[in-house]
C-alpha positions as CSV (number, residue, x, y, z in Angstrom):
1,X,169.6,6.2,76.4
2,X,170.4,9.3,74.1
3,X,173.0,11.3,73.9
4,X,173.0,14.8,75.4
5,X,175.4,17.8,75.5
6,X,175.8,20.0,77.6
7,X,175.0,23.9,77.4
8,X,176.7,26.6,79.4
9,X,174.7,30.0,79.5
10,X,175.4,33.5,81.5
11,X,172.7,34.9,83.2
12,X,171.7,37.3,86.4
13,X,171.9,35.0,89.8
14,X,168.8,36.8,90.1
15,X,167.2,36.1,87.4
16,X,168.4,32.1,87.8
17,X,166.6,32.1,91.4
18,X,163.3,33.2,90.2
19,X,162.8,31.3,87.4
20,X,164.2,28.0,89.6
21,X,161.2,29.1,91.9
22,X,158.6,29.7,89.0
23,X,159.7,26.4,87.8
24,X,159.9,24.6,90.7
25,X,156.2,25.0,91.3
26,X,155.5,23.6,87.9
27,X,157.1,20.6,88.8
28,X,160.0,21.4,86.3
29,X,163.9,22.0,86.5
30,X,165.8,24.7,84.3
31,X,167.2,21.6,82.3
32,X,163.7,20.3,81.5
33,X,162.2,23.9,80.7
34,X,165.3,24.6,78.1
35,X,165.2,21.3,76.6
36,X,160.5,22.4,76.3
37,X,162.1,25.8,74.7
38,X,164.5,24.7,71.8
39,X,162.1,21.8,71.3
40,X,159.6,24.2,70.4
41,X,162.2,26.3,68.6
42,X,162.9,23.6,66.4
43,X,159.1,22.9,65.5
44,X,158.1,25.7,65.2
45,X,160.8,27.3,63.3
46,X,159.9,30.2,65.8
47,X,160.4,32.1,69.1
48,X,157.1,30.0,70.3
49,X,156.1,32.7,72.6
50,X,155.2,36.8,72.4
51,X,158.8,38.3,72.7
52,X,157.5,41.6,74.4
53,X,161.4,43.2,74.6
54,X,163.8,43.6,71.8
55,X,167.3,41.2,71.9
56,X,169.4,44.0,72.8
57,X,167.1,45.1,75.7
58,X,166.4,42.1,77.4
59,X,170.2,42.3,79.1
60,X,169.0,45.2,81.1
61,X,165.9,44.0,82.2
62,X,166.7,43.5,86.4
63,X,164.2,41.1,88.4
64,X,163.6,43.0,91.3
65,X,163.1,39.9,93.9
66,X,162.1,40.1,97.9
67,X,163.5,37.9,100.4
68,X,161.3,37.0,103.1
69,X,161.8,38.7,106.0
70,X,160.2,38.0,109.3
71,X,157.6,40.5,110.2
72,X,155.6,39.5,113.2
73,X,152.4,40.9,113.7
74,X,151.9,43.8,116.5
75,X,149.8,41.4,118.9
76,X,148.6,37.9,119.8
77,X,145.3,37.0,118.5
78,X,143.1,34.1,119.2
79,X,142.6,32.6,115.8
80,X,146.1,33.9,114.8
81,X,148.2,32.2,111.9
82,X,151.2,33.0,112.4
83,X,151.8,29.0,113.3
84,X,150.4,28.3,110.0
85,X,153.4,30.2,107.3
86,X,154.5,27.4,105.6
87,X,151.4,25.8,104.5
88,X,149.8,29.0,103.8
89,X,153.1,30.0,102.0
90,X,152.7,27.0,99.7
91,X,149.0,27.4,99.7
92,X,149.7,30.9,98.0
93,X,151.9,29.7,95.4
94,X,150.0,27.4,94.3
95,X,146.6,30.1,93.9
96,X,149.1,32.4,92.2
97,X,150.5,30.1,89.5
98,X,147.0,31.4,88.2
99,X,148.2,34.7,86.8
100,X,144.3,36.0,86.2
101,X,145.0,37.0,89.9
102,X,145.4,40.6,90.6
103,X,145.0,41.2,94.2
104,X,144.9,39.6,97.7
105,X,142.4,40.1,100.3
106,X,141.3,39.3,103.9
107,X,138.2,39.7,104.8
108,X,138.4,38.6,108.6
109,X,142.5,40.1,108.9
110,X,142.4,39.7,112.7
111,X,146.2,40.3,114.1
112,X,147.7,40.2,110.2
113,X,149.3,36.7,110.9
114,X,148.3,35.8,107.5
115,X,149.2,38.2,105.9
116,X,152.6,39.0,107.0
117,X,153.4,35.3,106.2
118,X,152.9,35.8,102.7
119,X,153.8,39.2,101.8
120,X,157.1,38.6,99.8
121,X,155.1,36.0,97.8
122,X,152.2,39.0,97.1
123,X,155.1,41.2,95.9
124,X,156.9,39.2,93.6
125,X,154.5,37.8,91.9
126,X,153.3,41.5,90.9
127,X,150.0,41.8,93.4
128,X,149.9,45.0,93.6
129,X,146.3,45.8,95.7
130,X,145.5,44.6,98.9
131,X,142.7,44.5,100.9
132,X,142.4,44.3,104.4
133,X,139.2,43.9,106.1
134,X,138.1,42.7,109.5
135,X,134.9,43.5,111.7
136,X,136.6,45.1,114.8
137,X,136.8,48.7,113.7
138,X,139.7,49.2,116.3
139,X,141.9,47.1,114.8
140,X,141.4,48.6,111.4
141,X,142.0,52.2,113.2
142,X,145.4,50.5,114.7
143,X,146.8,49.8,111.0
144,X,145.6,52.9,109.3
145,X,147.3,55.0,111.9
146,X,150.9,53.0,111.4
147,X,150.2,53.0,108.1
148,X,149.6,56.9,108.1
149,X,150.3,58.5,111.0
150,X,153.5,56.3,112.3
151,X,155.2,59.8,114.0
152,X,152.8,60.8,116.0
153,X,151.6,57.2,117.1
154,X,154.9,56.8,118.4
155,X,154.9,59.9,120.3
156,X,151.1,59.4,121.6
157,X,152.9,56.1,122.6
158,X,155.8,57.2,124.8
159,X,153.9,59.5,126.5
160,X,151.1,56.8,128.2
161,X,154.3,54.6,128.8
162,X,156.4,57.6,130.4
163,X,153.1,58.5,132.9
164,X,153.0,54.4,133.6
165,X,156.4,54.2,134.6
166,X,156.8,57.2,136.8
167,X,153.8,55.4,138.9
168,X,156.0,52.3,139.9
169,X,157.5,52.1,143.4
170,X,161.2,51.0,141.6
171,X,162.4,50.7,145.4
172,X,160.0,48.5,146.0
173,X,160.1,46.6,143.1
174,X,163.6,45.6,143.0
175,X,163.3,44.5,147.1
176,X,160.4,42.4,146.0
177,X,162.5,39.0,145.4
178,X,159.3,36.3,146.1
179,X,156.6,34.7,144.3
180,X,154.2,36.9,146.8
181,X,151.7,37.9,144.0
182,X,149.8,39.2,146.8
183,X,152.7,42.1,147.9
184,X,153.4,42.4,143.8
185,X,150.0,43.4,143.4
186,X,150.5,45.7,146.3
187,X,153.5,47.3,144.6
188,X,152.0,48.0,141.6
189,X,148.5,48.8,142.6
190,X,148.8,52.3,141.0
191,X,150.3,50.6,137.8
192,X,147.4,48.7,137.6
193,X,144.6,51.3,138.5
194,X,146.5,53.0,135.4
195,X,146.1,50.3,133.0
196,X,142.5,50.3,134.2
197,X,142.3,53.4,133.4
198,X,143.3,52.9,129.8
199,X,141.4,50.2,129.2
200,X,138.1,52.3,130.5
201,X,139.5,55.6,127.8
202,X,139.8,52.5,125.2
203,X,136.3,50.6,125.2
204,X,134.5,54.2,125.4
205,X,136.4,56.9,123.3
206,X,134.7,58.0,119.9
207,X,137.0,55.8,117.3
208,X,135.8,59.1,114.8
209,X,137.2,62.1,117.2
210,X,140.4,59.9,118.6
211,X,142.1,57.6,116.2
212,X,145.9,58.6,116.9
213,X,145.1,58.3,120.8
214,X,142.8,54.7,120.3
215,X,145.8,53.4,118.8
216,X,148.1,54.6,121.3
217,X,146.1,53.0,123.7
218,X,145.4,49.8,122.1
219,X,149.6,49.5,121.8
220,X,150.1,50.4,125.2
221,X,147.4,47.7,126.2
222,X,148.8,44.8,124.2
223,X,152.7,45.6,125.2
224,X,151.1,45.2,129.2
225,X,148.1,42.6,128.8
226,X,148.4,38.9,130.0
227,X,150.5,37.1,126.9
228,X,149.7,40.5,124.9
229,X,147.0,39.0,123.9
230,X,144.0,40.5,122.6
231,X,140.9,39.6,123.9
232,X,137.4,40.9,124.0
233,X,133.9,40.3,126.5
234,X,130.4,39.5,125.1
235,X,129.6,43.6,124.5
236,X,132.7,43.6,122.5
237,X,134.7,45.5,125.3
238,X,138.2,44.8,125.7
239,X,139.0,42.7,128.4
240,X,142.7,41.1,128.8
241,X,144.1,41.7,132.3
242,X,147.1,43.5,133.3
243,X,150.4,41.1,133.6
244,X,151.6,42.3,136.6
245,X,154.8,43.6,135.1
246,X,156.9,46.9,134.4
247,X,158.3,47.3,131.1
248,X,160.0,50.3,130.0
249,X,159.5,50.3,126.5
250,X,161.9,53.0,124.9
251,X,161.0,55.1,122.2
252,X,163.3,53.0,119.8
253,X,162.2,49.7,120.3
254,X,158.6,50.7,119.6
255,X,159.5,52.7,116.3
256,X,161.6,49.5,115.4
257,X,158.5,47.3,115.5
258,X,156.2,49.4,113.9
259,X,158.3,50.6,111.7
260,X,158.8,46.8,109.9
261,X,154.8,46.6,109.8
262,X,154.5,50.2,108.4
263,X,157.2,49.1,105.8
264,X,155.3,45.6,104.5
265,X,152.3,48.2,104.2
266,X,154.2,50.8,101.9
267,X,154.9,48.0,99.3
268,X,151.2,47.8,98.0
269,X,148.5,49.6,97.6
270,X,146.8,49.0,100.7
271,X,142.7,49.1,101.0
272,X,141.7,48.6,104.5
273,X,137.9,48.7,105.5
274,X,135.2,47.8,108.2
275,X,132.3,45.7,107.0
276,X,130.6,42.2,107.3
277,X,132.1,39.7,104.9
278,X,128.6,39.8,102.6
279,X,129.3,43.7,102.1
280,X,132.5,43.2,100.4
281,X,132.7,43.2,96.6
282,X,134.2,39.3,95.5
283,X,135.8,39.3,92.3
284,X,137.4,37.3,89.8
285,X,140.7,38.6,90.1
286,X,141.6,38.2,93.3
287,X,142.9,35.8,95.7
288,X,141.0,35.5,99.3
289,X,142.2,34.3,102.6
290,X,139.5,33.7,104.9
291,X,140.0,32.7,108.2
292,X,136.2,33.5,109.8
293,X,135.2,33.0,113.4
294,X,135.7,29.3,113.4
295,X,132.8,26.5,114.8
296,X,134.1,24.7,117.2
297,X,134.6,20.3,117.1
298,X,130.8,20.2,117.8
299,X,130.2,22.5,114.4
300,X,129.0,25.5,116.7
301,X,129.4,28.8,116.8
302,X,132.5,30.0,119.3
303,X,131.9,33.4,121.0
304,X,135.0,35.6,121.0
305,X,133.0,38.7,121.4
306,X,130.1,40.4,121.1
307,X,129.7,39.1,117.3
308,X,128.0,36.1,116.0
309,X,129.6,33.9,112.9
310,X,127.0,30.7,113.2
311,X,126.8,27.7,110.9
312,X,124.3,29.7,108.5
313,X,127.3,32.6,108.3
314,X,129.9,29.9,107.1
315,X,127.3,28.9,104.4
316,X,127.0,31.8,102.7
317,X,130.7,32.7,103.2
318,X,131.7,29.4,100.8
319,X,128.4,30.3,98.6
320,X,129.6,33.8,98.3
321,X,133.2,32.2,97.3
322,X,132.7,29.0,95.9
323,X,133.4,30.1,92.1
324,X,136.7,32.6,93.4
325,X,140.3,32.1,94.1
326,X,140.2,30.9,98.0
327,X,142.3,29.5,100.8
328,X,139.7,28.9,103.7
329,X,140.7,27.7,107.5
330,X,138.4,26.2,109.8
331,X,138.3,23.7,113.0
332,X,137.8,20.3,111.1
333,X,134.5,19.1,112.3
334,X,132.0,16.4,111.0
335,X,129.8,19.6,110.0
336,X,132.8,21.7,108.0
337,X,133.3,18.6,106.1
338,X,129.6,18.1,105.5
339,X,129.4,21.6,104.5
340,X,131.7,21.7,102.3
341,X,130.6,18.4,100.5
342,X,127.5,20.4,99.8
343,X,128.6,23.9,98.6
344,X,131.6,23.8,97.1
345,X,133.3,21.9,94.5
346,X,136.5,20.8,93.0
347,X,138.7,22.0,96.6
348,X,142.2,20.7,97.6
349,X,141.5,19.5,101.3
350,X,144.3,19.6,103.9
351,X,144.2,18.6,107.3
352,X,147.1,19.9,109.7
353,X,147.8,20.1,113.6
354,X,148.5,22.6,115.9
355,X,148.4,23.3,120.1
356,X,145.6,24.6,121.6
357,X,147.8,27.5,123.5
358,X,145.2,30.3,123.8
359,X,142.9,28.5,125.4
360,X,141.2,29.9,128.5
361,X,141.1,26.2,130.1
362,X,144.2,24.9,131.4
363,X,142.8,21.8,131.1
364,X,142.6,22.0,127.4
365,X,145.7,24.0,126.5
366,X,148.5,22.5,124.5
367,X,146.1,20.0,123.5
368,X,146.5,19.0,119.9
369,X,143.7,20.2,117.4
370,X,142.9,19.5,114.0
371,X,142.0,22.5,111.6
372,X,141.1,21.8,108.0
373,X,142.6,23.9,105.4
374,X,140.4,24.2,102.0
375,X,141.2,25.9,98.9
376,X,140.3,26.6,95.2
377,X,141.8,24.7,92.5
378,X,142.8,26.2,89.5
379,X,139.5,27.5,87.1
């Protein structure tokens, strides 16, 4: 074995971190990428790379790095990923050690799960445009108004919640000590015929005329729906129940939450739109997520409202991406593998676990599912 000496240098801890992480996913140490460097040095009888900063300037050159912080998105979601950060966390690395890529997008966003598990990752490695798309127009009305119009949200907010409150029979609530369901529901008949009431304003108000108030009511819906989940009928109506519970949401803890969302958002340059997944421009320079209504085990179509995603619309999704930057989540089914045999080539194929929590059957909840996780490798 050779002989080696050792070499002591002074650098930024920040600067040590990054390139540790930039290494890292290279398969290479710090050692290994110094001993590469003078290596080349020594061949070449050159700097073997562009120097684009002169010696003197490179000391004050800062690496501006963000941490991860947990950002959790404003409401459950069936189909949300939240469950699924790390993989998608690695997932993203690995698409962005292809530095053609200039911006992210999501062309089925859904409750942002995605999204707000990779964000720091976006950031530091320089994506500076994002695009957020998803077919609900509601839900693209929601994050355009915290991403705009945070203040008055907030105030549209607290007002709903402050009418909602005074309703409840608080003398009657705290002498309620049972599991009667049947005298709760009697207690808080008028807080229910006023959630009702919410839901009504919310499936028929004109999204054009009342975006500030849709959103208010869409918040105040999801902070007092069964498991805050959002859910929708066949006509695309929502649909979630009331929980049977008074919350008094203060004015604080609301702005708190939205206010980390409406944060992540002021980092990029934010595009958010409304359109089928075939109306959206696909280009080479950008990285896609896509996380489409998925086909169930049997490789058909599940019906989580009034819109169709059939075998024929997951087709021409991977046709329309087959030659991009992609991570792409479905059930893993005889039919996705077969499908994906056919269109697309040269993928990394992952196969990962998860419990079936959402599920309307109680027979079938926490049961263990298999989703398939397919992306790009790199062009």
């Amino acid at each position: 074995m050779s002989k080696t000496a050792k070499l002591h240098i002074n650098i930024e801890p920040e600067l040590k971190e990054t390139a540790e992480e930039v290494l890292a996913e290279m398969d290479l140490n710090v050692s290994q990428a110094i001993r590469l460097f003078l290596k080349q040095v020594v061949l070449t009888r050159e700097i073997p790379f562009l120097v684009k900063y002169q010696v003197e300037e490179i000391q004050d050159i800062k690496v501006k790095k963000m941490h991860y912080k947990k950002v959790n998105p404003p409401f459950n979601y069936i189909g949300g990923k939240s469950w699924l950060k790390d993989k998608l966390r690695a997932k993203v690395k690995q698409q962005l050690n292809n530095n053609k890529i200039t911006a992210y997008c999501e062309p089925f966003c859904g409750s942002l799960g995605a999204f707000l598990s990779v964000y720091d990752i976006l950031y530091n490695n320089n994506i500076k445009t994002v695009f957020l798309n998803d077919i609900n127009a509601k839900l693209i009305n929601f994050y355009e108004v915290v991403n705009n119009n945070l203040t008055e949200l907030v105030e549209c907010y607290i007002k709903i919640e402050q009418q909602f409150f005074k309703l409840t029979d608080k003398k009657a609530l705290d002498k309620h000590k049972t599991n009667d369901k049947e005298e709760l529901k009697t207690i808080l008949s008028k807080n229910n015929d006023f959630y009702n009431d919410i839901v009504n304003k919310y499936n028929t108000a004109n999204l054009a005329d009342h975006k500030i108030e849709l959103a208010s009511y869409l918040l105040f819906l999801l902070t007092h729906c069964y498991n805050g989940l959002y859910r929708e009928n066949s006509q695309g109506k929502f649909n979630a129940a009331y929980n049977w519970e008074v919350k008094h949401i203060t004015k604080h803890q609301i702005n708190s939450k939205l206010s980390s969302l409406n944060e992540v958002f002021s980092m990029f340059n934010i595009v958010f739109s409304c359109e089928n997944f075939d109306k959206l421009d696909y280009i080479d320079t950008c990285l896609y997520y896509l996380d489409p209504p998925y086909l169930n085990e049997k490789g058909t179509e599940n019906k989580y409202n009034n819109c169709s995603f059939n075998y024929s619309n997951q087709k021409l999704l991977l046709e329309t991406i087959k030659n991009k930057h992609f991570i792409y989540s479905n059930y893993y089914s005889a039919e996705i593998v077969e499908l994906v045999n056919e269109v697309l080539l040269l993928v990394d194929v992952d196969i990962v676990e998860r419990l079936n929590v959402f599920s309307a059957d109680p027979e079938t909840r926490n049961e263990v599912k298999q989703e398939v996780i397919i992306s790009s490798k790199k062009h």
